[in-house]
PQR file with spaces between the fields and no chain letter, atoms N, CA, C, O and H, PARSE charges and radii, in Angstrom:
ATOM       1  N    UNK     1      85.023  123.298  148.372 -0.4000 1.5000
ATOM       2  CA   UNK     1      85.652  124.494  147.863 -0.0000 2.0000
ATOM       3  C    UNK     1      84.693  125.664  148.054  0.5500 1.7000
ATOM       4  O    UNK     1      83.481  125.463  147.981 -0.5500 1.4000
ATOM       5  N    UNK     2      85.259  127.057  148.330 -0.4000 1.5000
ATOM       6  CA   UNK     2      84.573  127.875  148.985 -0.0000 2.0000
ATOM       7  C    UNK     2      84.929  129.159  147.177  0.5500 1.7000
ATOM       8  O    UNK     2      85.935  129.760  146.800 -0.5500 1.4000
ATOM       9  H    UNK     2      86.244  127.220  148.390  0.4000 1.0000
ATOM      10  N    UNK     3      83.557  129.032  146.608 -0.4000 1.5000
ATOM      11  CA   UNK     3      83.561  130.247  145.478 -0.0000 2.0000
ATOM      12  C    UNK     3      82.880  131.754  146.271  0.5500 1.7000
ATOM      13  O    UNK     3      82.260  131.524  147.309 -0.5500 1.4000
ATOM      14  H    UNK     3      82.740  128.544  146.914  0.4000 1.0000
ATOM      15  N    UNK     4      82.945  132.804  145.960 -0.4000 1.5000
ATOM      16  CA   UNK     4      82.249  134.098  145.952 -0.0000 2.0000
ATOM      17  C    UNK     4      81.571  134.594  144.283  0.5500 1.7000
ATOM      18  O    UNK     4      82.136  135.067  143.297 -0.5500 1.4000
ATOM      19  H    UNK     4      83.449  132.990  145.117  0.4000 1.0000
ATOM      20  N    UNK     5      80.652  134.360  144.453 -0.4000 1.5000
ATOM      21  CA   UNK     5      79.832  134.799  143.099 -0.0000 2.0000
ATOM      22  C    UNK     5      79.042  136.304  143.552  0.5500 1.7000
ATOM      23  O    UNK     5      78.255  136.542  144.468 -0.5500 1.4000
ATOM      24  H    UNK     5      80.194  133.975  145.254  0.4000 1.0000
ATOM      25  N    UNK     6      79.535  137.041  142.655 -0.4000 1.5000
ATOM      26  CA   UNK     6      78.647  138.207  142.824 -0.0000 2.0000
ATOM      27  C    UNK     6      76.839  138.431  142.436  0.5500 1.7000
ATOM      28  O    UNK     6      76.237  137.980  141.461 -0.5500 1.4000
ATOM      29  H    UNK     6      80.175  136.848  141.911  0.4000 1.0000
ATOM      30  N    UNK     7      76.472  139.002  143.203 -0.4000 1.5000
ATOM      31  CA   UNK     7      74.690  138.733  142.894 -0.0000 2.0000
ATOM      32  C    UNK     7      74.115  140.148  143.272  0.5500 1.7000
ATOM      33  O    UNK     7      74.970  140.849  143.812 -0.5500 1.4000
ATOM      34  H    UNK     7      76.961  139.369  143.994  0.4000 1.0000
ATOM      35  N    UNK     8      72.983  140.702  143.139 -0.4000 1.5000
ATOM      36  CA   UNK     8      72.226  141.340  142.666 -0.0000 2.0000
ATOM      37  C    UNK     8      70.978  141.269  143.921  0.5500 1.7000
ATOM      38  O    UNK     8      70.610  140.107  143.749 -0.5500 1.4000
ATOM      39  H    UNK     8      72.288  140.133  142.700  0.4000 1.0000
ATOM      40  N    UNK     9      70.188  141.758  144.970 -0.4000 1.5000
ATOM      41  CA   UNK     9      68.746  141.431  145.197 -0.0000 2.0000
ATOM      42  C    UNK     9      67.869  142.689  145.134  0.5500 1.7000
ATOM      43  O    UNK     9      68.088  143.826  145.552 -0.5500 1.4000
ATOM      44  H    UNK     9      70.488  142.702  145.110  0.4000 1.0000
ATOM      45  N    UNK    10      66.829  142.170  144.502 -0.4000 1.5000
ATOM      46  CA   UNK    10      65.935  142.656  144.511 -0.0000 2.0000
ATOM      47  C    UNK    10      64.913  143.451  145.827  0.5500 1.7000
ATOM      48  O    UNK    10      65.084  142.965  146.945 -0.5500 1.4000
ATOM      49  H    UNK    10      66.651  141.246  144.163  0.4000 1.0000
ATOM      50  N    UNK    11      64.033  144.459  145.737 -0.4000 1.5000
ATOM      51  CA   UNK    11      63.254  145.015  146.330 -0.0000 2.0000
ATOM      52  C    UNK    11      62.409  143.678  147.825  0.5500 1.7000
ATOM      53  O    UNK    11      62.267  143.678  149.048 -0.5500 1.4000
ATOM      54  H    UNK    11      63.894  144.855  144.829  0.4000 1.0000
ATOM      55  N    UNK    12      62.034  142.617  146.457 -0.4000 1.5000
ATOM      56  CA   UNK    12      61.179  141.764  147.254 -0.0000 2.0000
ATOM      57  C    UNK    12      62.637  140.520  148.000  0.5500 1.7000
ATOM      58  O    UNK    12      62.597  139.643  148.863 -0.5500 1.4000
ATOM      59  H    UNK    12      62.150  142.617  145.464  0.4000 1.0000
ATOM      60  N    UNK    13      63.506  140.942  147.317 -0.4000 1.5000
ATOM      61  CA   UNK    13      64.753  140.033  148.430 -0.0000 2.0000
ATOM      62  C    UNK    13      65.020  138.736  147.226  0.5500 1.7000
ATOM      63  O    UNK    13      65.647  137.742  147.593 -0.5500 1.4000
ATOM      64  H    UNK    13      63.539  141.655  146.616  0.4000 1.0000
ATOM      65  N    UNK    14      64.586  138.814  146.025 -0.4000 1.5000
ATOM      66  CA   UNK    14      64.673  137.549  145.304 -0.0000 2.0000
ATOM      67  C    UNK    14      66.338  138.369  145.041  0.5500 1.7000
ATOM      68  O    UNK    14      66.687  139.550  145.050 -0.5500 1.4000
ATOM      69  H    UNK    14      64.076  139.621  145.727  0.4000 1.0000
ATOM      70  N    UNK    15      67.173  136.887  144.789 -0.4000 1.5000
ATOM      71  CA   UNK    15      69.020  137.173  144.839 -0.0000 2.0000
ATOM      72  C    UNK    15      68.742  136.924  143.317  0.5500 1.7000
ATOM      73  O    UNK    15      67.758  136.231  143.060 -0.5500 1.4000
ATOM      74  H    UNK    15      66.890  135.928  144.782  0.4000 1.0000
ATOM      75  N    UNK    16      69.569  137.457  142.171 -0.4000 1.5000
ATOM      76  CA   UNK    16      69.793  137.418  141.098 -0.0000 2.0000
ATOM      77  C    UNK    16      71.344  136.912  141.309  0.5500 1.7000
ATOM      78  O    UNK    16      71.993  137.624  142.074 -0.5500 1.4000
ATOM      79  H    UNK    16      70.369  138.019  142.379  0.4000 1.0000
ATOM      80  N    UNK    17      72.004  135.827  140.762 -0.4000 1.5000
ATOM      81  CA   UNK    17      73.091  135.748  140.435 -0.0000 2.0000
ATOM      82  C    UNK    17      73.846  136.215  139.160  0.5500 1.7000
ATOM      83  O    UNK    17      73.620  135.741  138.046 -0.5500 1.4000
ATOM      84  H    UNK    17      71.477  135.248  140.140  0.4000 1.0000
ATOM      85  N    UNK    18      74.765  137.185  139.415 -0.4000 1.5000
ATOM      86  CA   UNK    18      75.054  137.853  137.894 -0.0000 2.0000
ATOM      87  C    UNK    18      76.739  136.950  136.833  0.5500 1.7000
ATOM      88  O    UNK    18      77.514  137.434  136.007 -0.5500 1.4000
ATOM      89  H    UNK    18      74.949  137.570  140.320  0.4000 1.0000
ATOM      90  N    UNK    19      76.597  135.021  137.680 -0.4000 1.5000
ATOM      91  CA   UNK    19      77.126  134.720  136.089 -0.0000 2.0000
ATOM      92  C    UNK    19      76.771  133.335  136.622  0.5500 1.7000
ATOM      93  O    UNK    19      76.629  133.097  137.821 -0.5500 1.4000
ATOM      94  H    UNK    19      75.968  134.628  138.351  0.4000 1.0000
ATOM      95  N    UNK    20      76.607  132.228  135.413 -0.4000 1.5000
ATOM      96  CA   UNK    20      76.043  130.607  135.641 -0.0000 2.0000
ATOM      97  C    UNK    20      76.846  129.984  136.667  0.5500 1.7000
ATOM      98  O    UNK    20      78.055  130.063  136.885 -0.5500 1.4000
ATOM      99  H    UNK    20      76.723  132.421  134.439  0.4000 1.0000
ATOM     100  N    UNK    21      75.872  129.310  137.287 -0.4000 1.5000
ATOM     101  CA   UNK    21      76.719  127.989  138.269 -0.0000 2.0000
ATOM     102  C    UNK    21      75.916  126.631  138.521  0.5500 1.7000
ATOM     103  O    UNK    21      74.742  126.485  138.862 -0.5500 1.4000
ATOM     104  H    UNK    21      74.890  129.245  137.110  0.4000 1.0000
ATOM     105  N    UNK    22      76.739  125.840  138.295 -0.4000 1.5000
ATOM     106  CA   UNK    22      76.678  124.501  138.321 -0.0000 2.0000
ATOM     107  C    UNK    22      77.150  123.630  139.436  0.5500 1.7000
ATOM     108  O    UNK    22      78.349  123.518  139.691 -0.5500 1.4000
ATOM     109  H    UNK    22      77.693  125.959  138.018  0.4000 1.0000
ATOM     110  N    UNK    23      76.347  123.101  140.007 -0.4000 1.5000
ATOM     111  CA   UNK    23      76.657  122.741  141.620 -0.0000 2.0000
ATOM     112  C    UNK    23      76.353  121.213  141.715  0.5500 1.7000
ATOM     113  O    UNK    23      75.130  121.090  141.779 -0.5500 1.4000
ATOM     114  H    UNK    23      75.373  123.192  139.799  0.4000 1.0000
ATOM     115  N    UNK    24      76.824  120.296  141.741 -0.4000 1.5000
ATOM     116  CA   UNK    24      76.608  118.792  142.252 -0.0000 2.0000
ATOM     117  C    UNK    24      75.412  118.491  142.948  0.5500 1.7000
ATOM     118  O    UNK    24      74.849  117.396  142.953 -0.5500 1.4000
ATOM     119  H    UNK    24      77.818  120.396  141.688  0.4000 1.0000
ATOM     120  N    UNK    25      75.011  119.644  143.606 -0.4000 1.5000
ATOM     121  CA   UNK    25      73.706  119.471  144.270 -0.0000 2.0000
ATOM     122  C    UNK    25      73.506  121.151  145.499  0.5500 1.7000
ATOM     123  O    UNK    25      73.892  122.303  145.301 -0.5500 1.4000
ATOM     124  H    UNK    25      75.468  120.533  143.601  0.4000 1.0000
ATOM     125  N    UNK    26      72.823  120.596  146.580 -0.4000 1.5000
ATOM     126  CA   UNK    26      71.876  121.936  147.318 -0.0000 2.0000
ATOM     127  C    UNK    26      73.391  122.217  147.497  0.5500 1.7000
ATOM     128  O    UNK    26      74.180  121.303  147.258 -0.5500 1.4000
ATOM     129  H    UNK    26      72.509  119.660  146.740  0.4000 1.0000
ATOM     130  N    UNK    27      73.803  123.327  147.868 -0.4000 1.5000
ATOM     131  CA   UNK    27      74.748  124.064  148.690 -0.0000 2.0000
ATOM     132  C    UNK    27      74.203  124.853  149.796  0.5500 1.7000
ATOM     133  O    UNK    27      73.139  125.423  149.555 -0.5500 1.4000
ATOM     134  H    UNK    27      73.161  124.069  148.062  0.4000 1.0000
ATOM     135  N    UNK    28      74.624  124.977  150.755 -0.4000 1.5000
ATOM     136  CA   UNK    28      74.593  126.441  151.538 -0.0000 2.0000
ATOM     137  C    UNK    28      75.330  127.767  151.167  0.5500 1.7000
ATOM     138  O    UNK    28      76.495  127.773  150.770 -0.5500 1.4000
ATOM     139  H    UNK    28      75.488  124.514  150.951  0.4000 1.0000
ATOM     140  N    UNK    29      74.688  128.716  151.300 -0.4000 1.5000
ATOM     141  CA   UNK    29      75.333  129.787  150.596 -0.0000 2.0000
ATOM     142  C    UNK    29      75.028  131.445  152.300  0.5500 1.7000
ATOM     143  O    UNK    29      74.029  131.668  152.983 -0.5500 1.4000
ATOM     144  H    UNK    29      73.741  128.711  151.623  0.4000 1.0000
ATOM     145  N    UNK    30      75.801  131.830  152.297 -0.4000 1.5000
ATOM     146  CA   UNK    30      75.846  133.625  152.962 -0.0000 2.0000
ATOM     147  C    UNK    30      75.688  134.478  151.805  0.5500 1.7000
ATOM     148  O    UNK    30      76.138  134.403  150.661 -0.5500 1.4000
ATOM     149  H    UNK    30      76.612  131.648  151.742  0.4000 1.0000
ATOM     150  N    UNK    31      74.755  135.509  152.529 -0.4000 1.5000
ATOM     151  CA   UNK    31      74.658  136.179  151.470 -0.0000 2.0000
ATOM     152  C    UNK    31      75.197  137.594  152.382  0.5500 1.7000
ATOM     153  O    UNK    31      74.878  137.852  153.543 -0.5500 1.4000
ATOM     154  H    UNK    31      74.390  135.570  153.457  0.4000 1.0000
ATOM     155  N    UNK    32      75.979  138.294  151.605 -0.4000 1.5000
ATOM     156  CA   UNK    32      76.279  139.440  152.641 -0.0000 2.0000
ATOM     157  C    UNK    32      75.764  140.744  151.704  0.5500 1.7000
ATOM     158  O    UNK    32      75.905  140.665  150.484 -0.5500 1.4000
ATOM     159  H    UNK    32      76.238  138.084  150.663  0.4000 1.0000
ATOM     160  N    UNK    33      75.340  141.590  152.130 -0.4000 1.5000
ATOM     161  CA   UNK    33      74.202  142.643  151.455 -0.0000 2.0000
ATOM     162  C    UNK    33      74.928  144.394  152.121  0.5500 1.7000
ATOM     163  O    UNK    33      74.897  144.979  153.204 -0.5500 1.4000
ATOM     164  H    UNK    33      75.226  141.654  153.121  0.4000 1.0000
ATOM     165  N    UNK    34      75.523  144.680  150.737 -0.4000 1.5000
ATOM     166  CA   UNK    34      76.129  145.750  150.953 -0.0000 2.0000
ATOM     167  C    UNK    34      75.625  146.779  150.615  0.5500 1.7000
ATOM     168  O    UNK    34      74.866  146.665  149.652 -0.5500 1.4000
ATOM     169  H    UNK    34      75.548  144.205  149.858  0.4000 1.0000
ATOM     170  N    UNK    35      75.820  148.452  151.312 -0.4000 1.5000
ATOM     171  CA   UNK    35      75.276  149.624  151.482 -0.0000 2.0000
ATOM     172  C    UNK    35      74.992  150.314  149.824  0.5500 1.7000
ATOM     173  O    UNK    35      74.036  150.995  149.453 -0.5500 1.4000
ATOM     174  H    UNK    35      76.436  148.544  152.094  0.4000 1.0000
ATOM     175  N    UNK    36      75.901  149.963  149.231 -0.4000 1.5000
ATOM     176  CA   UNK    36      75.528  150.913  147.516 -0.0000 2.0000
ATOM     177  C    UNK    36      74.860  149.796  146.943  0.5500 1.7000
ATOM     178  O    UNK    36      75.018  148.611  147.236 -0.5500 1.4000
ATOM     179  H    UNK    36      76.677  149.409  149.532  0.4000 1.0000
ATOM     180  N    UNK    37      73.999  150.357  145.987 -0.4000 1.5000
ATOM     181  CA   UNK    37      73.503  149.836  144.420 -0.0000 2.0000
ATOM     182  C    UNK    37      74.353  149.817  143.486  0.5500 1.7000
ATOM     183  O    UNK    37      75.261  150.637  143.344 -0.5500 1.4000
ATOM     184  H    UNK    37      73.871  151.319  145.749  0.4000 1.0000
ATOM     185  N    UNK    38      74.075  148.711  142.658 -0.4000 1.5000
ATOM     186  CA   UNK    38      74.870  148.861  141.135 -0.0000 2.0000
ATOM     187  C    UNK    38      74.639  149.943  140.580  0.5500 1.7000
ATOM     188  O    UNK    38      73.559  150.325  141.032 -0.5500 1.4000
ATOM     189  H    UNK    38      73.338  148.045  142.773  0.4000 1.0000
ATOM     190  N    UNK    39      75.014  150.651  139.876 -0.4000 1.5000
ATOM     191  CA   UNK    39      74.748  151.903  139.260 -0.0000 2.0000
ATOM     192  C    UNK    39      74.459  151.343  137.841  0.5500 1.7000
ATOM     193  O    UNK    39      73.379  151.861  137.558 -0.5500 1.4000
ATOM     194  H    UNK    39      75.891  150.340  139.509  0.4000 1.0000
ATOM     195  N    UNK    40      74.620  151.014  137.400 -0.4000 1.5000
ATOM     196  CA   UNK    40      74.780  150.186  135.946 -0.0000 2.0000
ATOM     197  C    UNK    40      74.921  148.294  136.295  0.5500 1.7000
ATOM     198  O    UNK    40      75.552  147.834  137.247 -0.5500 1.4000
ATOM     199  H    UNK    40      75.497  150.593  137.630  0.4000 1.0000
ATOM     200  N    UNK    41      74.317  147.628  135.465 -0.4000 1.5000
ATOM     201  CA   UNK    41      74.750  146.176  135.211 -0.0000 2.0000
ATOM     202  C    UNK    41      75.671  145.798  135.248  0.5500 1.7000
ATOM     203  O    UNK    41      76.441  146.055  134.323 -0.5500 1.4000
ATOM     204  H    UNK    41      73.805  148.002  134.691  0.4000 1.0000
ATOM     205  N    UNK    42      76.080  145.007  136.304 -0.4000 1.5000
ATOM     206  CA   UNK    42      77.486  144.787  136.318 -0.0000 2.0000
ATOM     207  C    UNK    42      77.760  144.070  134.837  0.5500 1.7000
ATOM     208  O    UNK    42      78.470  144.524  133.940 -0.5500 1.4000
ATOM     209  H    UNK    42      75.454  144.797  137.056  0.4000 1.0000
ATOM     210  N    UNK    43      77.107  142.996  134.827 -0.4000 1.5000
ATOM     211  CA   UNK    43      77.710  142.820  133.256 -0.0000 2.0000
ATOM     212  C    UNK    43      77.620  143.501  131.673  0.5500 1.7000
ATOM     213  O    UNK    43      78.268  143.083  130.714 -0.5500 1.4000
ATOM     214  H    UNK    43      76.529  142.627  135.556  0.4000 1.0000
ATOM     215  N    UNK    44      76.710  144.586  131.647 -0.4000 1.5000
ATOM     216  CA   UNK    44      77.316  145.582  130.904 -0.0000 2.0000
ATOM     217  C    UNK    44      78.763  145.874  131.015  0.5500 1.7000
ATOM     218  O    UNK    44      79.644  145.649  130.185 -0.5500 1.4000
ATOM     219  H    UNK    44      76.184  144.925  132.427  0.4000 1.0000
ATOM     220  N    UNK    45      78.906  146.740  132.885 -0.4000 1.5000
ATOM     221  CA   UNK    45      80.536  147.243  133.077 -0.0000 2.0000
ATOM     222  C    UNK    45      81.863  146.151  131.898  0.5500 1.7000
ATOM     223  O    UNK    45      82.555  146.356  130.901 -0.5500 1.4000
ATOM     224  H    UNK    45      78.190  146.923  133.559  0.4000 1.0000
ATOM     225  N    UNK    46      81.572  145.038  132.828 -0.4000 1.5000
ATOM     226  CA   UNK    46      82.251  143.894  132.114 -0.0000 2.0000
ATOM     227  C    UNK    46      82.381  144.097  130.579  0.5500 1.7000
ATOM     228  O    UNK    46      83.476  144.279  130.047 -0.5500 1.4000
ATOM     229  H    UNK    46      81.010  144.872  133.638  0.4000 1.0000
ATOM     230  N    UNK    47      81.173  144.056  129.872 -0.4000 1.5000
ATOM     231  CA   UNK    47      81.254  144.237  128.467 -0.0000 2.0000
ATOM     232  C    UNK    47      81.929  145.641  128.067  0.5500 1.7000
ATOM     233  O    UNK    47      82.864  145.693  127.269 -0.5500 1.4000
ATOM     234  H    UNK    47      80.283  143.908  130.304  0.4000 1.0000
ATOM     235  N    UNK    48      81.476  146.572  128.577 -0.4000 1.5000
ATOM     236  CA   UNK    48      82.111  148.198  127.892 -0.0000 2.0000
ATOM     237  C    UNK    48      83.601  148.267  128.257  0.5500 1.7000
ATOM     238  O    UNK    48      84.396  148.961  127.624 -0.5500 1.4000
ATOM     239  H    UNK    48      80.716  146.529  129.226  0.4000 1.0000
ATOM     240  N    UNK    49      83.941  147.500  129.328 -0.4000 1.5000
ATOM     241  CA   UNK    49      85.443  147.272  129.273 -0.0000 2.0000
ATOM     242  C    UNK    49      86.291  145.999  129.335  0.5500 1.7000
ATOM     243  O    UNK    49      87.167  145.599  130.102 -0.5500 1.4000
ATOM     244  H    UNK    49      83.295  146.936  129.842  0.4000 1.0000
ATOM     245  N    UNK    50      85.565  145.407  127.994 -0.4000 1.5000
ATOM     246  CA   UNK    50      85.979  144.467  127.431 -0.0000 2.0000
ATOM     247  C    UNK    50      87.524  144.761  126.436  0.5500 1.7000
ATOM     248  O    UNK    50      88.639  144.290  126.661 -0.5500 1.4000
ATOM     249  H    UNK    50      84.854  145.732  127.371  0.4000 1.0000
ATOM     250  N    UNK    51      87.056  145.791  125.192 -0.4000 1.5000
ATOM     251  CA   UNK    51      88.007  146.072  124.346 -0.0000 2.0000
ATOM     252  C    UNK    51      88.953  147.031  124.925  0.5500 1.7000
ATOM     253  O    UNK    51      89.800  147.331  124.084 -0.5500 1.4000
ATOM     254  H    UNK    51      86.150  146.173  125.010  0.4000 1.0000
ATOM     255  N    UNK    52      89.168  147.766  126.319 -0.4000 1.5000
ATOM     256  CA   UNK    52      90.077  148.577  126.697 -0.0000 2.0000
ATOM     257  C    UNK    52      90.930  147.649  127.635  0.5500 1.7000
ATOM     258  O    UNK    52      91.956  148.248  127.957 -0.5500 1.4000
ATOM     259  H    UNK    52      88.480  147.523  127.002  0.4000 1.0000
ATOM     260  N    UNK    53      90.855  146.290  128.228 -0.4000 1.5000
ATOM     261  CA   UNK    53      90.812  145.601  128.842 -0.0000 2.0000
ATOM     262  C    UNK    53      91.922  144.565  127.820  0.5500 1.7000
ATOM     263  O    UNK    53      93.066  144.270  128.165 -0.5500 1.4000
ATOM     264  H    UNK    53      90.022  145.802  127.965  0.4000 1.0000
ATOM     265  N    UNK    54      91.300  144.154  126.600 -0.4000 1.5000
ATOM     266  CA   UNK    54      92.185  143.691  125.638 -0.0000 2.0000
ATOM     267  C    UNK    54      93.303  143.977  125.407  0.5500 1.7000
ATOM     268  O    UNK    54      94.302  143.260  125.469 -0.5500 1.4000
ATOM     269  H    UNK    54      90.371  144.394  126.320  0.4000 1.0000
ATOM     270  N    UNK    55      93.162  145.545  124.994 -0.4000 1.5000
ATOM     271  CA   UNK    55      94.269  146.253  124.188 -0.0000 2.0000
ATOM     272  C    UNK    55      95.337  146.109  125.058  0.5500 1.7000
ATOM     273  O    UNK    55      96.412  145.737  124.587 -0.5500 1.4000
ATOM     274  H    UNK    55      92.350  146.127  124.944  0.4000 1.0000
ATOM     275  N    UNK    56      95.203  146.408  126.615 -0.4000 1.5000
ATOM     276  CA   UNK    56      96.225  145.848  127.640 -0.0000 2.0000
ATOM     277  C    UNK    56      96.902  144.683  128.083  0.5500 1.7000
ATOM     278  O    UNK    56      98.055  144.491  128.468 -0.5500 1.4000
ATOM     279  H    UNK    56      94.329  146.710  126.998  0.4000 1.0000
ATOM     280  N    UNK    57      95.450  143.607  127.869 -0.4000 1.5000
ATOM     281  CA   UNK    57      96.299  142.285  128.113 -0.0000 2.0000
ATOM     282  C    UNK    57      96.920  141.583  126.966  0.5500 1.7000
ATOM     283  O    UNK    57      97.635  140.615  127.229 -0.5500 1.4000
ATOM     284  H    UNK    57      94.513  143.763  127.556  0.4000 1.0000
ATOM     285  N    UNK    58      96.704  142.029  125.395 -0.4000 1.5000
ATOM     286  CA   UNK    58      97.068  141.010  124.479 -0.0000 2.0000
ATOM     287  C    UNK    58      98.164  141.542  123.941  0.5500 1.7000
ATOM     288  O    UNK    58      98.195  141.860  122.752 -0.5500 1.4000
ATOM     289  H    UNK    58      96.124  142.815  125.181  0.4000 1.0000
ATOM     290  N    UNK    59      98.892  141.653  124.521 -0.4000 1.5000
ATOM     291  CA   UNK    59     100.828  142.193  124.566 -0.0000 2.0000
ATOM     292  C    UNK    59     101.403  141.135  124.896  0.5500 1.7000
ATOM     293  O    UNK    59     101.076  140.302  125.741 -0.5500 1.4000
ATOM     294  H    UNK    59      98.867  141.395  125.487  0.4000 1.0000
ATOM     295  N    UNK    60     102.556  141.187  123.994 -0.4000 1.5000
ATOM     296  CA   UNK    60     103.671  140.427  124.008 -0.0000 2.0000
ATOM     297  C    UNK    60     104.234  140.183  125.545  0.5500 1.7000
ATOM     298  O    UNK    60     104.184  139.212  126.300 -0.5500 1.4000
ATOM     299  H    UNK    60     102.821  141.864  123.307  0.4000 1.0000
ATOM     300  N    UNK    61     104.785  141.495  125.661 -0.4000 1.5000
ATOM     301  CA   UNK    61     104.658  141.936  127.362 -0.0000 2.0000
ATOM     302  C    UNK    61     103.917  140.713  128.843  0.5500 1.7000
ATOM     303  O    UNK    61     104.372  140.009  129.745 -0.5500 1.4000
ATOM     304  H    UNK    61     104.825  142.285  125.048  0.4000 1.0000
ATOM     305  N    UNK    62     102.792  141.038  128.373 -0.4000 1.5000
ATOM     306  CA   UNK    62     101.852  140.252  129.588 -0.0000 2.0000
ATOM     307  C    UNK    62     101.801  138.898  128.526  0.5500 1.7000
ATOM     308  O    UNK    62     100.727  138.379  128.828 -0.5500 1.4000
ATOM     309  H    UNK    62     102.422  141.610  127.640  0.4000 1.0000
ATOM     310  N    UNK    63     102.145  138.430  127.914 -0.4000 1.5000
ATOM     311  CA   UNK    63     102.393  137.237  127.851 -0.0000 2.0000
ATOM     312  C    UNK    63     103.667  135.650  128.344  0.5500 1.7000
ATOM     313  O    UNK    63     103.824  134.452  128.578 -0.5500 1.4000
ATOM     314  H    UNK    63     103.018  138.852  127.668  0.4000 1.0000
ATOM     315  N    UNK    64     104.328  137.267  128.179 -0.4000 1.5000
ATOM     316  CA   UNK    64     105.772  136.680  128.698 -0.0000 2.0000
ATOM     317  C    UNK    64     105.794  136.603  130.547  0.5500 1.7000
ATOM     318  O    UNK    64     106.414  135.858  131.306 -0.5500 1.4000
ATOM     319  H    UNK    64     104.201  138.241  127.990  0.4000 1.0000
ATOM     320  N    UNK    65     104.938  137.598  130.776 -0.4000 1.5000
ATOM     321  CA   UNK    65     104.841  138.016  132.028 -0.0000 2.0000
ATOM     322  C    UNK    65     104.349  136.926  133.153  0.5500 1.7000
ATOM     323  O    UNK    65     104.855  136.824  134.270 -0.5500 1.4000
ATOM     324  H    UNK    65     104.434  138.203  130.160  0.4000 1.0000
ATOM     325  N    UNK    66     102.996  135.934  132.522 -0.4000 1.5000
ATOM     326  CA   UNK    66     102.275  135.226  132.684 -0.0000 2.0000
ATOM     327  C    UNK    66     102.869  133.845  132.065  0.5500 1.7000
ATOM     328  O    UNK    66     102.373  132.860  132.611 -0.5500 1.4000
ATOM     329  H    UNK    66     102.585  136.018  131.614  0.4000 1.0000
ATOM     330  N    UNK    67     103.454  133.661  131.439 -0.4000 1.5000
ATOM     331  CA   UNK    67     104.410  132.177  130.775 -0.0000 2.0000
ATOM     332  C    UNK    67     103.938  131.363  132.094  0.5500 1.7000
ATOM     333  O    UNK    67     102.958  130.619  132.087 -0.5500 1.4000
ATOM     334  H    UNK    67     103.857  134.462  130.995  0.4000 1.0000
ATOM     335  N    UNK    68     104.766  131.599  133.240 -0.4000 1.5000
ATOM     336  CA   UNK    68     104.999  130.400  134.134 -0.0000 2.0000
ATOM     337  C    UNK    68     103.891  129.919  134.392  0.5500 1.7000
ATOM     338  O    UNK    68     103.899  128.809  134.924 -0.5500 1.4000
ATOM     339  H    UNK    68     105.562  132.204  133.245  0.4000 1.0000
ATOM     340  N    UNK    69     102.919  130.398  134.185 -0.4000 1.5000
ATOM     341  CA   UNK    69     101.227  129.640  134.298 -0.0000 2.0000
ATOM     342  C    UNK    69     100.793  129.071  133.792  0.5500 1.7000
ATOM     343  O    UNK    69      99.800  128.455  134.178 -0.5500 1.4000
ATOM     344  H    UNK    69     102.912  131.300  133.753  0.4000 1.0000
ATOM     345  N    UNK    70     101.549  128.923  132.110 -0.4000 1.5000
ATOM     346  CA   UNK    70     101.246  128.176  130.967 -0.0000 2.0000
ATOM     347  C    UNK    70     102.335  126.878  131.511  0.5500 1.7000
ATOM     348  O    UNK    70     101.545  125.942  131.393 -0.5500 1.4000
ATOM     349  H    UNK    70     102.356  129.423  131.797  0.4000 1.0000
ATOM     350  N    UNK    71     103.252  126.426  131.876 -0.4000 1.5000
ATOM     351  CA   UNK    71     103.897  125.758  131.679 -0.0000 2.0000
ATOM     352  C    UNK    71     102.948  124.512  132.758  0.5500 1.7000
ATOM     353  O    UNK    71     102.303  124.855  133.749 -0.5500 1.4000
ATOM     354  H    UNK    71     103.894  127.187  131.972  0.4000 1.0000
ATOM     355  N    UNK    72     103.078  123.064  132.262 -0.4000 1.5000
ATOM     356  CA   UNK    72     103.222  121.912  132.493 -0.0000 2.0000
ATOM     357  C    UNK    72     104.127  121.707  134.080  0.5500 1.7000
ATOM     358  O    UNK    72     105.350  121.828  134.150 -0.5500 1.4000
ATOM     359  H    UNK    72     103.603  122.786  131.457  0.4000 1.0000
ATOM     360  N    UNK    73     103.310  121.410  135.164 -0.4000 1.5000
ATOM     361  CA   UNK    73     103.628  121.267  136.791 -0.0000 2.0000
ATOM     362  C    UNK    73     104.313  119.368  136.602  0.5500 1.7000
ATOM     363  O    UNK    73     104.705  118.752  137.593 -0.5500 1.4000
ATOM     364  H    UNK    73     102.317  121.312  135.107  0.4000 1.0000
């Protein structure tokens, strides 16, 4: 199975991965290294739009919306 984890490198090239992973063993991994900087922590971002993020998804609305995902295949 093929994941994309977002990561972080440093000056000296060390990769920061910015959330846990658990792997059966070595993997091979690409790393592709794009033109902007984070401006902020990505997981700050995550956190400061945590509760505006809520207020949208915890509706009746997007619950009903999303049902067929809950149901038993």
């Amino acid at each position: 199975m093929i994941r994309t984890l977002e990561a972080v490198i440093d000056r000296a090239g060390n990769v920061r991965l910015l959330e846990p992973v658990q792997l059966p063993g070595s993997r091979r991994a690409f790393v592709m290294i794009l033109d902007d900087s984070p401006s902020i922590d990505l997981h700050d971002a995550a956190i400061l739009s945590e509760k505006a993020l809520a207020e949208d998804w915890d509706r009746p609305e997007e619950d009903a919306a999303w049902s067929h995902l809950q149901q038993p295949r």
